[in-house]
PyMOL Python script that loads the backbone (N, CA, C, O; Angstrom):
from pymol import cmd

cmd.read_pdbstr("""\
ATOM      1  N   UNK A   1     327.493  58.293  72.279  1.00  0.00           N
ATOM      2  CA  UNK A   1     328.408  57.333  71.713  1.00  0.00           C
ATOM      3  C   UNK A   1     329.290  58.019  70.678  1.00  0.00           C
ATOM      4  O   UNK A   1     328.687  58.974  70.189  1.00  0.00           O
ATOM      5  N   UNK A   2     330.586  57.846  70.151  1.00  0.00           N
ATOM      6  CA  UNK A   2     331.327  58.226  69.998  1.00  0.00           C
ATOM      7  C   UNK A   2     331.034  57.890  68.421  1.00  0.00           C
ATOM      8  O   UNK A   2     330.601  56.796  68.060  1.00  0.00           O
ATOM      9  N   UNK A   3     331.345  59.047  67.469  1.00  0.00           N
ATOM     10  CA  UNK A   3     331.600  58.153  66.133  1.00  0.00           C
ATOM     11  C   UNK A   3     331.664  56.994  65.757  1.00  0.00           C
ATOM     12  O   UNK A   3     330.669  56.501  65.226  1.00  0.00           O
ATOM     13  N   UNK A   4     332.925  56.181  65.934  1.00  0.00           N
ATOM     14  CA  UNK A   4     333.536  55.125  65.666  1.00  0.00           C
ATOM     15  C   UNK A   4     332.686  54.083  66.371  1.00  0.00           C
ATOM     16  O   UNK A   4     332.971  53.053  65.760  1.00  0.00           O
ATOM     17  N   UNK A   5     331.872  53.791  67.238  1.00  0.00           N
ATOM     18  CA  UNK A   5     330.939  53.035  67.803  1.00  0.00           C
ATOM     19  C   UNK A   5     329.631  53.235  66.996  1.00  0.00           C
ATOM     20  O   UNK A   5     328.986  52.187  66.961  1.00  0.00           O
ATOM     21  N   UNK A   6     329.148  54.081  66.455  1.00  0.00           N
ATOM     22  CA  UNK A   6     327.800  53.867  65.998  1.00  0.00           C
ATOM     23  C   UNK A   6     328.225  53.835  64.386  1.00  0.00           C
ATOM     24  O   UNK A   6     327.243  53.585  63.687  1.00  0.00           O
ATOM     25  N   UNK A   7     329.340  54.010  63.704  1.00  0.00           N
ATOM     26  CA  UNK A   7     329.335  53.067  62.505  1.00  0.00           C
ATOM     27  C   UNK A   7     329.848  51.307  62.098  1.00  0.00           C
ATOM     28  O   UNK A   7     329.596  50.600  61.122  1.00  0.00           O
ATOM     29  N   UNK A   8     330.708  51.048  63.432  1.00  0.00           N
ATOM     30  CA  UNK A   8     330.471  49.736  63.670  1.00  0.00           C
ATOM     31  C   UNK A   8     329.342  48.928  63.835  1.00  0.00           C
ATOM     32  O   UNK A   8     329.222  47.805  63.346  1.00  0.00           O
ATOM     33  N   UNK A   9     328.267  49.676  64.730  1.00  0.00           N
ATOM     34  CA  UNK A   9     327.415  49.330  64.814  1.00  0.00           C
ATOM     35  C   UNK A   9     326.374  48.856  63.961  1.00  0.00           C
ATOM     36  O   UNK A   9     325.668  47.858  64.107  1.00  0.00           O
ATOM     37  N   UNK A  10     326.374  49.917  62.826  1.00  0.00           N
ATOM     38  CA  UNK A  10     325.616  50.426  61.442  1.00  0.00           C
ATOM     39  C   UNK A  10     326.295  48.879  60.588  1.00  0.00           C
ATOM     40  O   UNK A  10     325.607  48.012  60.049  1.00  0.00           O
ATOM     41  N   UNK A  11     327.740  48.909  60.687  1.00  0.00           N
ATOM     42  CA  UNK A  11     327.879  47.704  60.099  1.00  0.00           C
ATOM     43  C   UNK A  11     327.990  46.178  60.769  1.00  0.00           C
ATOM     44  O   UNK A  11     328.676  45.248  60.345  1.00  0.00           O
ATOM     45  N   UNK A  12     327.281  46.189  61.719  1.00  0.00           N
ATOM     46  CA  UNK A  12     327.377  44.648  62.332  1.00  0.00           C
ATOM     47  C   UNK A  12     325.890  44.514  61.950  1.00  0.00           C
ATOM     48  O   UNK A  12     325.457  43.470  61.461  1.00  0.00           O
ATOM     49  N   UNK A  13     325.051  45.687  62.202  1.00  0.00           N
ATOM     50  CA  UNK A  13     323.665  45.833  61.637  1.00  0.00           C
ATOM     51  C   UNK A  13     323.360  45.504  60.414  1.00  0.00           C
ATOM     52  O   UNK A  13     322.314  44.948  60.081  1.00  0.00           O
ATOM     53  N   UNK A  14     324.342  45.863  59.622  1.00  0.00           N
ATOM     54  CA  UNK A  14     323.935  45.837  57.863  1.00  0.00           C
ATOM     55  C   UNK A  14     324.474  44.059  57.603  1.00  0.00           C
ATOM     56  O   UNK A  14     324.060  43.388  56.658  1.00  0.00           O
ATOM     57  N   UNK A  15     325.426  43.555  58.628  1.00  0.00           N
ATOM     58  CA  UNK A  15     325.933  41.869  58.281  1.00  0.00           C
ATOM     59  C   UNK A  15     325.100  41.208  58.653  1.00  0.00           C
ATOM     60  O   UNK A  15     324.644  40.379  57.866  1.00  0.00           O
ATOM     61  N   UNK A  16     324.527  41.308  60.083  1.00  0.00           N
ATOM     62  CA  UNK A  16     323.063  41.008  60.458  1.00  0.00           C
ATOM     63  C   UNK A  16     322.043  40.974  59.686  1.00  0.00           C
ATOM     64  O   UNK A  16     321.220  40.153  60.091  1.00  0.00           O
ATOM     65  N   UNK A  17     321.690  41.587  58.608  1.00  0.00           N
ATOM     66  CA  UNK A  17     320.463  41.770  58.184  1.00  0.00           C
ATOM     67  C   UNK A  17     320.764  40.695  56.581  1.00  0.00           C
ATOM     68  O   UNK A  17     320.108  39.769  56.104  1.00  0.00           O
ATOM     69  N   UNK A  18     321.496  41.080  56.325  1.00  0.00           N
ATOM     70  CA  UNK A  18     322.014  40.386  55.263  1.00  0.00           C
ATOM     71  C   UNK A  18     322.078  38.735  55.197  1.00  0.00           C
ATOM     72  O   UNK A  18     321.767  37.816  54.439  1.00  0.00           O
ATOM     73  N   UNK A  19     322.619  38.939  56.351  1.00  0.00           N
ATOM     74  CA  UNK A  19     322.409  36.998  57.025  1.00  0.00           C
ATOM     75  C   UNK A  19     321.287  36.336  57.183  1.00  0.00           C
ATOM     76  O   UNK A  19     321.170  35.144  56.902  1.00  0.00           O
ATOM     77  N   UNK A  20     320.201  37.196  57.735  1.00  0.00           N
ATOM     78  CA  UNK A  20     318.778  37.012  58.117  1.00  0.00           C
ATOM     79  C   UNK A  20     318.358  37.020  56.288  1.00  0.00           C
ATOM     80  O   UNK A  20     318.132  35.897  55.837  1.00  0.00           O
ATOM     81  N   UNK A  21     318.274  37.991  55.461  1.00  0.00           N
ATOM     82  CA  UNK A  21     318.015  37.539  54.420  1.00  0.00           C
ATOM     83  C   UNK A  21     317.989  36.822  53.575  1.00  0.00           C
ATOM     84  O   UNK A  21     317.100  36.748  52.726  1.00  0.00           O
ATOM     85  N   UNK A  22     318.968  36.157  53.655  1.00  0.00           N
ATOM     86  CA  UNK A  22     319.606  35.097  52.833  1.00  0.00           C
ATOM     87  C   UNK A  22     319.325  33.483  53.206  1.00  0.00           C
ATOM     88  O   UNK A  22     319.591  32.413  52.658  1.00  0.00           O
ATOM     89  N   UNK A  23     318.528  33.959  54.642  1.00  0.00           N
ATOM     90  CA  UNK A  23     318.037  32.300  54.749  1.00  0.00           C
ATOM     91  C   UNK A  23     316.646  32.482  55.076  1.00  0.00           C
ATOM     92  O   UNK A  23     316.041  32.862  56.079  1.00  0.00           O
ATOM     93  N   UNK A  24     316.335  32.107  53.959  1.00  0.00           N
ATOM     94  CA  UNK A  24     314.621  31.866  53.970  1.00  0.00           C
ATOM     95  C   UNK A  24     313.503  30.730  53.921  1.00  0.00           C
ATOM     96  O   UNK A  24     312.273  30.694  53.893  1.00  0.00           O
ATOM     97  N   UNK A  25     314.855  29.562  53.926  1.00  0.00           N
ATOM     98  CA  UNK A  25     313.746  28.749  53.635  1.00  0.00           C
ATOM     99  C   UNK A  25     313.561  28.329  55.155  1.00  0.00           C
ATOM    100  O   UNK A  25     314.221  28.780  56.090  1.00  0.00           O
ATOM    101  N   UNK A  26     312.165  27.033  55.267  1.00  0.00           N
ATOM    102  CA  UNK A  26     311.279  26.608  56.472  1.00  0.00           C
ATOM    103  C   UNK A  26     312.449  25.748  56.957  1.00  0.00           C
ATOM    104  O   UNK A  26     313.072  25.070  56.140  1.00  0.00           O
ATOM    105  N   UNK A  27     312.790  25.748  58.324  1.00  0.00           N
ATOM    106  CA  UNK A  27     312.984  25.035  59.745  1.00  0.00           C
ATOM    107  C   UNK A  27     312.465  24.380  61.081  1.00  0.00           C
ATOM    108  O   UNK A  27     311.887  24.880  62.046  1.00  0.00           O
ATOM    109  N   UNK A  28     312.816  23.259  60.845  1.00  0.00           N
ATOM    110  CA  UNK A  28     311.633  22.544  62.010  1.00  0.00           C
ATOM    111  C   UNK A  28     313.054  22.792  63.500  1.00  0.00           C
ATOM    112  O   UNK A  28     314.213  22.386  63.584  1.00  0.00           O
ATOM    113  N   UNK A  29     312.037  23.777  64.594  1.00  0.00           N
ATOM    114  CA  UNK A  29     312.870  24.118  65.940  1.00  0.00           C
ATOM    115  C   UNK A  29     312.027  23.506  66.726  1.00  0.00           C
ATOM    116  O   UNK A  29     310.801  23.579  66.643  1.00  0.00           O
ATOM    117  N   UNK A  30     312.864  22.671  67.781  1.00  0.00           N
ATOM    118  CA  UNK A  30     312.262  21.901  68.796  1.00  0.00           C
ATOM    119  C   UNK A  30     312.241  22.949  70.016  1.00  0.00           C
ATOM    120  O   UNK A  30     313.395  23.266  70.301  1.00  0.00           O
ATOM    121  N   UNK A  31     311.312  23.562  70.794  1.00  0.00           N
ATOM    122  CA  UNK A  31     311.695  24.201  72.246  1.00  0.00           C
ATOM    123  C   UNK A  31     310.941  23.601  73.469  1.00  0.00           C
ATOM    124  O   UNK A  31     309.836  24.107  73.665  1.00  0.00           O
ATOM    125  N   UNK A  32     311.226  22.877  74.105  1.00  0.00           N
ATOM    126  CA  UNK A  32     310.406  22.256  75.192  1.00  0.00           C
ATOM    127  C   UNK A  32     310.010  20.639  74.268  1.00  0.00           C
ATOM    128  O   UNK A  32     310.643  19.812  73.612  1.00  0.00           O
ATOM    129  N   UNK A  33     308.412  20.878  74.767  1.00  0.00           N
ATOM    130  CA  UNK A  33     307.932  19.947  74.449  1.00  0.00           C
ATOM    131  C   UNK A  33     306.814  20.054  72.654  1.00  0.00           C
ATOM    132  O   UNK A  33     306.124  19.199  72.099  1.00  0.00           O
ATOM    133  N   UNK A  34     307.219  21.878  72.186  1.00  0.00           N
ATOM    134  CA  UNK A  34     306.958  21.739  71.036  1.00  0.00           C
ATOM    135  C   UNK A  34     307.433  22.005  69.842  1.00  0.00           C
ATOM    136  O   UNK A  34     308.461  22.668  69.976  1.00  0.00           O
ATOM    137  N   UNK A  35     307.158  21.789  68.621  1.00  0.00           N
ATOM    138  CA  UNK A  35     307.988  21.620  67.660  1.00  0.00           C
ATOM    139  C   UNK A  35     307.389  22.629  66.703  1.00  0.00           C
ATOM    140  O   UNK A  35     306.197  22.603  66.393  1.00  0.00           O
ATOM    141  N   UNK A  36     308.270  23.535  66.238  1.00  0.00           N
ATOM    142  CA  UNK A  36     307.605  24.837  64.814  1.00  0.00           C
ATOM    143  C   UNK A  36     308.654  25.111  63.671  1.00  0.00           C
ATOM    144  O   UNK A  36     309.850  25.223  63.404  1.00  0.00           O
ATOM    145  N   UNK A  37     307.689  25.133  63.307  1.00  0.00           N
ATOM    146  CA  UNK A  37     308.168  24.998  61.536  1.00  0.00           C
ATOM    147  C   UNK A  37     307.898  26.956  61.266  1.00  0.00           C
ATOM    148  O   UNK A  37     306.951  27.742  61.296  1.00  0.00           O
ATOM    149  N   UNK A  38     309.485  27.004  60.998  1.00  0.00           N
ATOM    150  CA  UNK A  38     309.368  28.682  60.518  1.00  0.00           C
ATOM    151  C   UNK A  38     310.423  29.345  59.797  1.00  0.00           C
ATOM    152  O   UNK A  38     311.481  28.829  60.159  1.00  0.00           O
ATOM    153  N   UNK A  39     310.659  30.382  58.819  1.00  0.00           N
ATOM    154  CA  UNK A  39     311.660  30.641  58.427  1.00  0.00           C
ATOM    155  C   UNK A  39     312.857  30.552  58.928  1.00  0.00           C
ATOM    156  O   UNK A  39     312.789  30.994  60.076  1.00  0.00           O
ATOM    157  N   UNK A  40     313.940  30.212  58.681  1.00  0.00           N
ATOM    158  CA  UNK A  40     314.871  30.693  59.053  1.00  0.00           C
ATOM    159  C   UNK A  40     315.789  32.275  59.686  1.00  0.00           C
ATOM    160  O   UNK A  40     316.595  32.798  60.456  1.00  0.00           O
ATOM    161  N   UNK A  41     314.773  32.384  58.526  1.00  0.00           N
ATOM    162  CA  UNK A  41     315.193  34.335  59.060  1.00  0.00           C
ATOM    163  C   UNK A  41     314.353  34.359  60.012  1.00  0.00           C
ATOM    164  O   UNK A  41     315.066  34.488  61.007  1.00  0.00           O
ATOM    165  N   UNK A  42     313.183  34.313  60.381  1.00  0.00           N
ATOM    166  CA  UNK A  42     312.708  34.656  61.955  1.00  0.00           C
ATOM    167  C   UNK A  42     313.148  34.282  62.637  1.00  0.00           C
ATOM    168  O   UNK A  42     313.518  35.061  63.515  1.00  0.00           O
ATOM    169  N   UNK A  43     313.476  32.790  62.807  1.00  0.00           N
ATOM    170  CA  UNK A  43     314.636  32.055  64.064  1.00  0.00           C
ATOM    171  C   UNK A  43     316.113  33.045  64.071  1.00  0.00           C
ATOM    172  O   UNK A  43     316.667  32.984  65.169  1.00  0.00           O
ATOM    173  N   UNK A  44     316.638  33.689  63.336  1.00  0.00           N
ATOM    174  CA  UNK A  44     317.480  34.131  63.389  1.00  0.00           C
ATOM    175  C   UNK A  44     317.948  35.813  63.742  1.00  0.00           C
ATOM    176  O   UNK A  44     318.925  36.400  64.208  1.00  0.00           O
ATOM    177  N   UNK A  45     316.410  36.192  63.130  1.00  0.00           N
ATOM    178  CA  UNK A  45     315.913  37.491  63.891  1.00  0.00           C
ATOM    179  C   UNK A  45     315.599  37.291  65.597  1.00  0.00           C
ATOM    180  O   UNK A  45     316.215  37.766  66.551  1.00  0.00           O
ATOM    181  N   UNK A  46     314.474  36.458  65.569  1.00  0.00           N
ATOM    182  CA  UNK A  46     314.492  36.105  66.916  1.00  0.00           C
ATOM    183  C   UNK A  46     315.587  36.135  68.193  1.00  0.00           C
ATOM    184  O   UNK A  46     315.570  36.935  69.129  1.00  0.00           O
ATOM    185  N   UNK A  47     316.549  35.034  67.970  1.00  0.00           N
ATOM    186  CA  UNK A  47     317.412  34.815  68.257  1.00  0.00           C
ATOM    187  C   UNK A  47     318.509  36.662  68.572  1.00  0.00           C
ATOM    188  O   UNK A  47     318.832  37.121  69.667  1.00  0.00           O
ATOM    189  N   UNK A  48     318.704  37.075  67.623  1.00  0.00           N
ATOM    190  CA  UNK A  48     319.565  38.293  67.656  1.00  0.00           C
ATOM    191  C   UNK A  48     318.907  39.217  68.663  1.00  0.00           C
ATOM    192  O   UNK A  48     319.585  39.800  69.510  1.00  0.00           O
ATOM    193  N   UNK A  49     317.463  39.369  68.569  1.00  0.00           N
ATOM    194  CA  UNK A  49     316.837  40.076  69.329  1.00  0.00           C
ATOM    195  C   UNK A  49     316.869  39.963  70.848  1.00  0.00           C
ATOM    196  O   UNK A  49     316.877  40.826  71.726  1.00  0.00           O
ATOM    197  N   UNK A  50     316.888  38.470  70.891  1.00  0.00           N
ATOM    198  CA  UNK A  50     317.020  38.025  72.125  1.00  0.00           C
ATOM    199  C   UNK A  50     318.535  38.257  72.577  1.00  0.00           C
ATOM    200  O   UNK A  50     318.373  39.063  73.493  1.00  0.00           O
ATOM    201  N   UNK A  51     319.638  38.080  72.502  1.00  0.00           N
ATOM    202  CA  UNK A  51     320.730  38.338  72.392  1.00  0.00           C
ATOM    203  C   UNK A  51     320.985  39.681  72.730  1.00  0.00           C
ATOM    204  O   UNK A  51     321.741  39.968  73.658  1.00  0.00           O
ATOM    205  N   UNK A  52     320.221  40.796  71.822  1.00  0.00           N
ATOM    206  CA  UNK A  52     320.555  42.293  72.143  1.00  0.00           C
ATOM    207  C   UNK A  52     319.663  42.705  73.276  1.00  0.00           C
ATOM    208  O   UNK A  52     319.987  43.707  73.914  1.00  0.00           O
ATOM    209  N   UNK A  53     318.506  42.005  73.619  1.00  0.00           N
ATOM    210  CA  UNK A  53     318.044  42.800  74.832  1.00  0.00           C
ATOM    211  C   UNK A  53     318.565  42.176  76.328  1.00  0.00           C
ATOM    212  O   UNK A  53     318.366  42.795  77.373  1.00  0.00           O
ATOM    213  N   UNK A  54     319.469  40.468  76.267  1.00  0.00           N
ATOM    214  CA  UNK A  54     320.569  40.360  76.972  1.00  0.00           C
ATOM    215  C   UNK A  54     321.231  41.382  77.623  1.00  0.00           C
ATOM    216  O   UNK A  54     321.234  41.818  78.775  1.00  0.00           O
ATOM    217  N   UNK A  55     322.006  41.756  76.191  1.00  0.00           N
ATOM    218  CA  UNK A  55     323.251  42.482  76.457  1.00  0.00           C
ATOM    219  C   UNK A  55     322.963  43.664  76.928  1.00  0.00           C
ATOM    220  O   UNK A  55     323.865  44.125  77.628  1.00  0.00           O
ATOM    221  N   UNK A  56     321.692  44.582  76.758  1.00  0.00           N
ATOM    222  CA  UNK A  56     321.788  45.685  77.107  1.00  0.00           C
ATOM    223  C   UNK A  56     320.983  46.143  78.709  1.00  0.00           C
ATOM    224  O   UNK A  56     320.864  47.229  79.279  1.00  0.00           O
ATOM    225  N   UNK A  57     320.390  44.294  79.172  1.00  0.00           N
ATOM    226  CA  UNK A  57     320.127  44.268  80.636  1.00  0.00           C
ATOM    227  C   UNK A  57     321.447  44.176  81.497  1.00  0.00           C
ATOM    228  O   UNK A  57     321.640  44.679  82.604  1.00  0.00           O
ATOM    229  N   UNK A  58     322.381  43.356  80.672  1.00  0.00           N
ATOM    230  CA  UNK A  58     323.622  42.827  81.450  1.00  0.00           C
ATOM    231  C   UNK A  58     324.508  44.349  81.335  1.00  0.00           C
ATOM    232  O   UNK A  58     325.412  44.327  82.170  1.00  0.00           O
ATOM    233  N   UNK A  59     324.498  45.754  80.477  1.00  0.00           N
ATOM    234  CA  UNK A  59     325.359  46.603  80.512  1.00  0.00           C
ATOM    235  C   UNK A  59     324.212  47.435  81.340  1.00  0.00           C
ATOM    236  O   UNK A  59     325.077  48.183  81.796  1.00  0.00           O
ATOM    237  N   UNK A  60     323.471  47.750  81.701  1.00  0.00           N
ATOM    238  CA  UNK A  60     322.095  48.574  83.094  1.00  0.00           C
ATOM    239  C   UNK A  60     322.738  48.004  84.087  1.00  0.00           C
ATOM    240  O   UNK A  60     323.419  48.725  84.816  1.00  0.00           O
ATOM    241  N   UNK A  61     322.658  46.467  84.353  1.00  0.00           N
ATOM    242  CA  UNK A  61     323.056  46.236  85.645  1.00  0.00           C
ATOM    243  C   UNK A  61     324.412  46.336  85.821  1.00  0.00           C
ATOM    244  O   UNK A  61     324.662  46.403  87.025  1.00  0.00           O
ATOM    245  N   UNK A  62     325.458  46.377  85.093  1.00  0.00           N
ATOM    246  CA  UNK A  62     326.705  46.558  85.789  1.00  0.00           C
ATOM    247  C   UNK A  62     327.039  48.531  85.754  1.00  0.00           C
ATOM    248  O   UNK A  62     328.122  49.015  86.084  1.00  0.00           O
ATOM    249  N   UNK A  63     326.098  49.173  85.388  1.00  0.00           N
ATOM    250  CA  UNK A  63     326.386  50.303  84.882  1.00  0.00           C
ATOM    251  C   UNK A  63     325.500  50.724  86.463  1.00  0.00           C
ATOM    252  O   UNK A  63     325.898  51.806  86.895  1.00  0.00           O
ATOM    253  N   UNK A  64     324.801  50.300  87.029  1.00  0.00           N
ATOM    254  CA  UNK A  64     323.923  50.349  88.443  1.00  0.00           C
ATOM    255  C   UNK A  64     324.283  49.974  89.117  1.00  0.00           C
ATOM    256  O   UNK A  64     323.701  49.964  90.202  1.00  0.00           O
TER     257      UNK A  64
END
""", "prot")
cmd.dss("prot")
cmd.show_as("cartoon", "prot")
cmd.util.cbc("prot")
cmd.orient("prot")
């Protein structure tokens, strides 16, 4: 990867993390048929995580 791609990166990483920090307090998430009570920053970690291992199945398969 080229320079200019892995310090963008470094900083979508560092806005990411910052965001996740800053929300800490408890959230009630409904999924299905059950209901959990959990930080915000884990739902939001969660969430990103899920998101990046998306994106990097969806760039394998078009790269295959």
């Amino acid at each position: 990867m080229s320079r200019s791609r892995w310090i963008i990166a470094a900083v979508l990483g560092i806005l990411v993390l910052i965001v996740i920090l800053q929300n800490t307090d408890a959230v009630e998430t409904k999924f299905l048929f059950v209901t959990i009570y959990m930080p915000r920053a884990v739902l939001l970690f969660g969430t990103t995580l899920v998101g990046f291992v998306v994106g990097l199945v969806a760039c394998r398969r078009s790269k295959w």
